[in-house]
N, C-alpha and C positions, 0 to 999 in steps of 0.2 A: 900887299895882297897879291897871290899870284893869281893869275892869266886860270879860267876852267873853261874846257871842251864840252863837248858830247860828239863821242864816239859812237861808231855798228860794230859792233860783235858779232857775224853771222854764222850760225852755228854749222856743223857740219850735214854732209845730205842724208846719214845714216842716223833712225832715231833710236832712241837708249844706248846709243855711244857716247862716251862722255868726251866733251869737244874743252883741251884745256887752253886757256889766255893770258898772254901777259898783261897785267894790269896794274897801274898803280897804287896804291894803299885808301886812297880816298874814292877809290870806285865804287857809286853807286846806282843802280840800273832806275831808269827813267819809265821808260817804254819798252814793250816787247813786243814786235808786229813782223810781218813778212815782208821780207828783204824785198827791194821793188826790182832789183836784179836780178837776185838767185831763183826769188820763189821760196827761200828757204827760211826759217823762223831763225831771228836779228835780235838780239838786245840793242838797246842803243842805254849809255849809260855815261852820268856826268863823271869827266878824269880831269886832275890838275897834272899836265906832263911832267917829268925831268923829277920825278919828285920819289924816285924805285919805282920796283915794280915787283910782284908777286903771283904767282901762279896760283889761279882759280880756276876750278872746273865744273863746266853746265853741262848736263843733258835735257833732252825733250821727249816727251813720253805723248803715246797716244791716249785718246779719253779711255775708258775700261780697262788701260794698265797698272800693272803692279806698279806702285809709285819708291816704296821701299826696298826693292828686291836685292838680296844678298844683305841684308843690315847695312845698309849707307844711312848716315843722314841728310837729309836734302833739307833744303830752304828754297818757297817755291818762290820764284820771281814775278811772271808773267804767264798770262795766254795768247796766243797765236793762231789768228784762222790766217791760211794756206790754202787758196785755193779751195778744195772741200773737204779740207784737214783741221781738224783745230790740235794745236800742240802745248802742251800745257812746262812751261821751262823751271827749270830744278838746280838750285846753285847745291854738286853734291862738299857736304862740311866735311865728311871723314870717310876715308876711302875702306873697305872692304878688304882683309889681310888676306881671306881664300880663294880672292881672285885674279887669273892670270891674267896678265897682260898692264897691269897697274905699275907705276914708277914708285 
């Protein structure tokens, strides 16, 4: 049986930017709460190390925002109050072809 973590994913300070992570194939998010450092909205989420790793990508949206915008599909994860922010976190599945700035 291998060795499992929980790790923080702290997302980035800009919201509806999608923040990508290297992560291992068995990552799956626990909790979603604000970072006690950043202030900023954290996954924390169970990984087994050394085992690959794979690039996923989250964003965080405010309450009253478009949650689908540009046709992504998203998978939500968590909420996050911040301060006097609640941010609602979004694992995006398929990236958007019309949009610049994507890998």
């Amino acid at each position: 049986m291998m060795d499992e973590y929980i790790y923080k994913y702290v997302l980035g300070p800009v919201p509806e930017k999608p923040v990508v992570f290297d992560v291992d194939p068995n990552f799956s998010p626990l909790f979603v709460g604000e970072d006690p450092l950043s202030g900023l909205p954290a996954i924390w989420a169970r990984a087994i190390p050394h085992t690959g790793n794979e690039k996923r990508t989250f964003e965080y949206i405010g309450t009253g925002e478009v949650i689908n915008e540009e046709g992504a599909t998203k998978r939500y994860i968590g909420t996050a109050k911040c301060g006097v922010y609640v941010w609602h976190v979004f694992e995006i599945l398929e990236r958007p072809e019309k949009v610049e700035g994507w890998c």
